[in-house]
C-alpha positions in Angstrom: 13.2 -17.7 -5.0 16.2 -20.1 -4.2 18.7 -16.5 -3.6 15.4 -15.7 -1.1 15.4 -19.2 0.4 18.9 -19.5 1.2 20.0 -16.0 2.3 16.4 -15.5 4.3 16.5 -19.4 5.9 15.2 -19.1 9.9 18.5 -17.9 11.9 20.0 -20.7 14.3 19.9 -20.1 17.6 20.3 -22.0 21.1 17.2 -21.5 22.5 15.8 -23.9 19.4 16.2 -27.7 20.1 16.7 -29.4 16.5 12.9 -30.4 16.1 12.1 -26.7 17.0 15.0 -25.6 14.0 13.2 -28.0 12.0 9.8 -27.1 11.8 10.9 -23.5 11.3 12.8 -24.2 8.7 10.1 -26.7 7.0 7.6 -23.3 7.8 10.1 -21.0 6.4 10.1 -22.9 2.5 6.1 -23.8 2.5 5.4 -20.1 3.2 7.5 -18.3 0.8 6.2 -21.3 -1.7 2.6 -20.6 -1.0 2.1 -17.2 -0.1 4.8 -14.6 -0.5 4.0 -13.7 -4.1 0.3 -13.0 -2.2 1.2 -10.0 -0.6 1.3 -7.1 -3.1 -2.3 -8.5 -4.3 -3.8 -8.8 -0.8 -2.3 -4.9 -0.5 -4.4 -3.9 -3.1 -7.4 -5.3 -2.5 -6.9 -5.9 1.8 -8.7 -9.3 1.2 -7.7 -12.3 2.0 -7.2 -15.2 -0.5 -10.3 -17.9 0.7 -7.7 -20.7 -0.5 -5.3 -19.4 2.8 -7.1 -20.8 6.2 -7.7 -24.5 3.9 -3.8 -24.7 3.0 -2.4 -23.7 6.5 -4.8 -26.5 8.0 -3.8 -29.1 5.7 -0.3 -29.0 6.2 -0.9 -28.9 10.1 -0.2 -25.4 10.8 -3.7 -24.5 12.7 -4.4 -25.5 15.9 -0.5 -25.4 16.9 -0.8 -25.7 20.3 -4.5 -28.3 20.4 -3.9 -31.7 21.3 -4.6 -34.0 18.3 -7.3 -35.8 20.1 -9.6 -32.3 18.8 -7.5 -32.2 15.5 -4.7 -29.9 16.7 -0.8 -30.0 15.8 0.0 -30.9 19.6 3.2 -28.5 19.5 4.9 -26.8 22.6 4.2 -22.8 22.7 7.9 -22.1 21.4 7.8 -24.4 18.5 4.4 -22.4 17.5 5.7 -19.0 17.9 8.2 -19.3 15.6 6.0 -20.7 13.0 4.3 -17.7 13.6 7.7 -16.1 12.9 8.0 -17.8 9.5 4.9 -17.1 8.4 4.9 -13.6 9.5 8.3 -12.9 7.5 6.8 -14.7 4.4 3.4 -12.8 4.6 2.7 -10.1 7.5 -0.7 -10.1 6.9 -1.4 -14.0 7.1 0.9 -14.0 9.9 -1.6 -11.5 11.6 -4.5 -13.4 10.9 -2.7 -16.6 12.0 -2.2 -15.2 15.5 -5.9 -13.7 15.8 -7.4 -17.3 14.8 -5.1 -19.9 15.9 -3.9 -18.2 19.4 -6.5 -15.9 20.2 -9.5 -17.7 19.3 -8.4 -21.5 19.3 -5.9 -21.6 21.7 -8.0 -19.5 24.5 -10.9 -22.2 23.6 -8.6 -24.9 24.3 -7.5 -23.9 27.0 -10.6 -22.6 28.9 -13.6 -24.5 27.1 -15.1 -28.0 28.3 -15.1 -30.9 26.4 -18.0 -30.5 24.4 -17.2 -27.2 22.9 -13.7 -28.5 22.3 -15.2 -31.6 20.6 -17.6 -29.0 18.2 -15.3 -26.4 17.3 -12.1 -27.5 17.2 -11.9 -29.5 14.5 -13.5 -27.4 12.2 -11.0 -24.3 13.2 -8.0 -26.7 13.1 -8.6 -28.1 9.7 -9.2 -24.7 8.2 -13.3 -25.0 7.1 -13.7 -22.7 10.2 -12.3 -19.2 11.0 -11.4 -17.7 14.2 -11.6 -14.3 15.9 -11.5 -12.5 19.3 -13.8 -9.7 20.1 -12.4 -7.7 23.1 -11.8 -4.4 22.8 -15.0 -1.8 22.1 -15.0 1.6 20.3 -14.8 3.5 24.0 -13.0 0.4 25.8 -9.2 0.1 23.9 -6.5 -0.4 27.1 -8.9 0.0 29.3 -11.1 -3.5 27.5 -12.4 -5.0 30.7 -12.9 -1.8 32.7 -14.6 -0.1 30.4 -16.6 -2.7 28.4 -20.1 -1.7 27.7 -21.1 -5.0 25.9 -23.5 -7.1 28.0 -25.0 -10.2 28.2 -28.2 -10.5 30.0 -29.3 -14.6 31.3 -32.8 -15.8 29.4 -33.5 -19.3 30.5 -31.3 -21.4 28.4 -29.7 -18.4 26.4 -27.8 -15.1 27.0 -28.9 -12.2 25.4 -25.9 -10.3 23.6 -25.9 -6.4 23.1 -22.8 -4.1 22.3 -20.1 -4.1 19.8 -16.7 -4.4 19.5 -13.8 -3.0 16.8 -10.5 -3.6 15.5 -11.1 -7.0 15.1 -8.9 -9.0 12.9 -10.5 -11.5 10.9 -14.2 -9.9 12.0 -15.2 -9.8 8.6 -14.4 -13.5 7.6 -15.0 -15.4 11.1 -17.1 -18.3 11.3 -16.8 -18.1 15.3 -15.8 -15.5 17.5 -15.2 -15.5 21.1 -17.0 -12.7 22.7 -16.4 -11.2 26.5 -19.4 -9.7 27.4 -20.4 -8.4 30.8 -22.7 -10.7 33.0 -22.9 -8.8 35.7 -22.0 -4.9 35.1 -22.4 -4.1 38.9 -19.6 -6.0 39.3 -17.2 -4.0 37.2 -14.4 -6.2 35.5 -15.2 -8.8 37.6 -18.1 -9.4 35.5 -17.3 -10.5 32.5 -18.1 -13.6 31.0 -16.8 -15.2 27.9 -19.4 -16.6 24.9 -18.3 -18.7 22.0 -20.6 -16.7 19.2 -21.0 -18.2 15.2 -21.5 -15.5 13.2 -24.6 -16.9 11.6 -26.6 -16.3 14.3 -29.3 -13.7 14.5 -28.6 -10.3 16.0 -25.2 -10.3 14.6 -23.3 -8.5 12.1 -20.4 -7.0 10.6 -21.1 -3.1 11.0 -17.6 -2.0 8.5 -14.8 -3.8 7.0 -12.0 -1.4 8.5 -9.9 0.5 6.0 -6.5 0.0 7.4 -2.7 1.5 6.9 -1.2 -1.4 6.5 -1.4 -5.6 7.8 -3.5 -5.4 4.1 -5.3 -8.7 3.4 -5.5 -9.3 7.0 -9.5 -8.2 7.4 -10.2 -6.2 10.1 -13.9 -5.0 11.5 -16.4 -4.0 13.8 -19.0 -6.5 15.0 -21.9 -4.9 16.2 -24.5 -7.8 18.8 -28.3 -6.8 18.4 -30.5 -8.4 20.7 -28.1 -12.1 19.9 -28.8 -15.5 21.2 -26.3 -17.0 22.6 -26.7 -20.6 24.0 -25.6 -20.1 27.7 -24.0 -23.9 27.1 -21.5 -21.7 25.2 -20.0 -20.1 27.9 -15.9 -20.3 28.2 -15.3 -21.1 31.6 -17.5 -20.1 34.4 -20.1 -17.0 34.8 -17.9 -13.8 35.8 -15.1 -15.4 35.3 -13.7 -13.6 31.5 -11.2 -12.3 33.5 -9.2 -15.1 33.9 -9.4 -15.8 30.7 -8.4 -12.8 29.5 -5.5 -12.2 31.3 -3.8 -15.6 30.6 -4.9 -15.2 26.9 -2.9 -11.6 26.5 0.1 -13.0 28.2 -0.1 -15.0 25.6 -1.0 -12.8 22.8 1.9 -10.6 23.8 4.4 -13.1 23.6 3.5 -14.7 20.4 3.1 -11.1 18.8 6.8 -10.9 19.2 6.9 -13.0 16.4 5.3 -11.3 14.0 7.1 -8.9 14.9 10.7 -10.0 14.5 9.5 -12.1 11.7 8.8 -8.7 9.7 12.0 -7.2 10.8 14.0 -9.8 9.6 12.2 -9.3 6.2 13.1 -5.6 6.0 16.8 -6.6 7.1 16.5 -8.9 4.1 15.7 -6.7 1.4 17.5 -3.7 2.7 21.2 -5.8 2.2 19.7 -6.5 -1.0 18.9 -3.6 -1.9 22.0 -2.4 -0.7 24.5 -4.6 -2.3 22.5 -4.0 -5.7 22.0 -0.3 -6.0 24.3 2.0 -7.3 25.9 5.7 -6.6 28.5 7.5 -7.3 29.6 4.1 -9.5 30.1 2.1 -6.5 26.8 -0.3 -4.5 25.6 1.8 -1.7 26.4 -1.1 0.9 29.9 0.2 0.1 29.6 3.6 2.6 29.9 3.5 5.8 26.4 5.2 7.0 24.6 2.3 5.0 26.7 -0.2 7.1 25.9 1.0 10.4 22.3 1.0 9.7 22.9 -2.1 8.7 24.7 -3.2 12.0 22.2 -1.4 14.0 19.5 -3.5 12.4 20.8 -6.5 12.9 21.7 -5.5 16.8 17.9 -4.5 17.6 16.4 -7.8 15.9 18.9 -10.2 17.9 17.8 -8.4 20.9 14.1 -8.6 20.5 14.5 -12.1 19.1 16.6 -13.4 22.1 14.1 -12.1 24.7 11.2 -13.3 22.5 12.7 -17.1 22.7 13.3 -16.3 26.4 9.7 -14.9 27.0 8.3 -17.8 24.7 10.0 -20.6 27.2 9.1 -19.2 30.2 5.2 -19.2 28.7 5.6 -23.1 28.4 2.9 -24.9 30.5 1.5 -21.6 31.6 -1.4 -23.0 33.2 -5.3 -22.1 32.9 -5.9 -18.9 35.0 -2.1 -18.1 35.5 -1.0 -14.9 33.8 -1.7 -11.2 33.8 0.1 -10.9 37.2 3.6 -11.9 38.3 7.3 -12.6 36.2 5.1 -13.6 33.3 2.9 -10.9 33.1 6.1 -8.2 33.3 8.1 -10.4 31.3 5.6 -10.8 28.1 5.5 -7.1 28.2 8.6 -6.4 28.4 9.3 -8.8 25.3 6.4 -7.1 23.1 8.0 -3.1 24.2 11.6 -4.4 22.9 9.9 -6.4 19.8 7.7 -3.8 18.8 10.2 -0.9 19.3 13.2 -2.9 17.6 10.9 -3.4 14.6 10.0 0.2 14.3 13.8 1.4 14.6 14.2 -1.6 11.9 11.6 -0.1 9.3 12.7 3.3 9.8 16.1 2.5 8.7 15.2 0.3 6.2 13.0 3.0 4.2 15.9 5.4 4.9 18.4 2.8 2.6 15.7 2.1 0.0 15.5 6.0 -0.5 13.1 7.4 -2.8 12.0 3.7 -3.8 10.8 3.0 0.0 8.6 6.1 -0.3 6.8 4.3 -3.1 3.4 2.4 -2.0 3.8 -0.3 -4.2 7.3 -1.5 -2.6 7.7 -4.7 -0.4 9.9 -2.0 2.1 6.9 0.5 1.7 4.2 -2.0 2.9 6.7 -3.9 5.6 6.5 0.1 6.9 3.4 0.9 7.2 2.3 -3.1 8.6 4.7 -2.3 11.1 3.5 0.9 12.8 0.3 -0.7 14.6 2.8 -3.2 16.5 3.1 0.1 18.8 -0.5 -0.3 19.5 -2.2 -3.2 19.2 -2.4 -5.9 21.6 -1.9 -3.4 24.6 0.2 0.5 23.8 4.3 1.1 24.5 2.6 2.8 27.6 0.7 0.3 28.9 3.2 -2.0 28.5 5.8 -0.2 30.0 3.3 0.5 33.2 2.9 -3.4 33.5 6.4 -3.7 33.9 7.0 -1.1 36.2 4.1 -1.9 38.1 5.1 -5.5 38.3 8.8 -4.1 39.8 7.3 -2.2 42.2 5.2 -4.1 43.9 5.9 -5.2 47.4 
């Protein structure tokens, strides 16, 4: 653990004040303590240890971005994104179900939510007795979530009336609240959406599958099917119709933040592939001796400074982005364009990285093996390569 520690220590970089280098490296020792020796178990079984969401609350790692007047750490967007970094390179699955909770569900409530729901379920999801989760996209509604969202929610005196379901959803299975978009008024197309603050106690609601996944193993993943569920209309997001706002400022978000998940696994892979290299032999010499192995190895390290130097770029322009801003504009192209680069550098990243560990990185049961097939979804989740690269084009050529 101390060879780990010291070689794999968060990289220094400019764009981090000293606080900011600080907290990452704090992040980067409690998660490799705590929950790095997790991973091959939650592979196996694709659960995720109950003792997780308790421990990352305690030491004031949920809630990154909530004020502490609702029980939140009170940090500055960068300062939580590379947090998310750390804990993604100690544990890609925890750093997954990090994001979906404490970004996509907390953050969006914080953000959008009066007082009162603030003041009942922020505590409880910053302390870690509560888990998060965001229910957006549908079985026939993936990059097109708002267009072609068949989930509705119909007004009944003090309630709404929830029917639909939605898929892909990490942490479905283990949520305690989820914050559902639902469509209040389908005449109105996209414009109609609405979003609900749902506990997933509440009748007319279930978990339809746990989702047998490829990799992000111990990071549960579902489909939530609504029945005919009561929803107090007091636990609206926002106002009635307006989801999109919400939406759009959240996945600006998302995408930025995802970044570091995704450099955070890449820098793993880097990791383990100069280990590996420096301690495997052929031909009676270490294969980080030939030349082929080196340039991997240079090429790897190129496509992670890249990704990780427009991430830090991306993650400071996202500072004080401001309720109802995003999914238009700089911001909107820029996140996108962060996510592509991120996403792409980590694929070219694992490829390589098997291709060193040889025969060994074909292997399920290897750290390399299950960074590679984690990785792959990065490509598709949180918005496609294609839909990304259409944002940023249709950002450029407007006007």
């Amino acid at each position: 653990m101390n060879v780990q520690l010291r070689n794999s220590s968060s990289p220094r970089t400019y764009y981090l004040t000293e606080e900011q280098q600080a907290l990452a490296d704090q992040a980067h020792r409690f998660f490799f303590s705590e929950f790095h020796h997790l991973n091959a178990q939650m592979d196996e079984t694709d659960n995720l240890p109950p003792s997780v969401f308790p421990k990352l609350g305690a030491m004031g790692y949920l809630g990154l971005n909530v004020s502490p007047e609702y029980g939140g750490a009170g940090l500055d967007f960068t300062s939580a994104c590379v947090i998310t970094e750390e804990l993604s390179h100690a544990s890609a699955a925890i750093g997954l179900s990090h994001v979906a909770h404490d970004n996509l569900c907390v953050n969006n409530i914080y953000r959008n939510a009066n007082d009162v729901l603030r003041r009942k379920y922020l505590p409880g999801l910053c302390n870690g007795t509560m888990i998060g989760a965001l229910g957006l996209t549908e079985p026939g509604a993936g990059s097109d979530a708002l267009g072609s969202m068949r989930t509705t929610a119909k007004g009944d005196g003090d309630h709404y009336i929830l029917n639909g379901s939605k898929i892909y959803i990490t942490n479905g299975p283990i949520a305690d609240v989820v914050l559902v978009y639902a469509k209040t008024s389908p005449e109105k197309g996209a414009k109609g959406i609405s979003a609900f603050i749902v506990e997933t106690d509440t009748p007319g609601f279930k978990v339809a599958q746990k989702l047998n996944k490829m990799g992000f193993r111990g990071s549960p993943t579902g489909e939530l099917v609504f029945e005919d569920c009561r929803v107090p209309a007091k636990n609206m997001v926002g106002k009635p119709d307006g989801g999109v706002a919400v939406t759009m400022s959240g996945l600006d978000l998302e995408r930025a933040i995802v970044c570091f998940n995704a450099t955070g696994i890449s820098r793993r892979a880097l990791q383990i592939s100069i280990d590996y290299a420096k301690t495997r032999q052929q031909f009676g010499k270490p294969i980080a001796s030939f030349q082929m192995v080196q340039a991997m190895l240079a090429e790897m390290y190129t496509e992670i400074e890249a990704a990780r130097s427009l991430a830090l770029h991306t993650a400071a322009m996202c500072e004080g982005l401001e309720e109802g801003e995003g999914g238009r504009g700089e911001i909107h192209k820029l996140t996108a364009a962060a996510i592509f680069k991120a996403a792409a550098a980590t694929s070219f990243v694992l490829d390589r990285a098997v291709q060193i560990h040889g025969g060994s990185g074909y292997m399920r049961n290897t750290e390399v093996n299950r960074l590679y097939r984690t990785g792959r979804v990065l490509e598709v989740g949180a918005g496609t390569q294609e839909v990304r690269k259409l944002i940023i084009s249709g950002e450029l050529l407007k006007n």
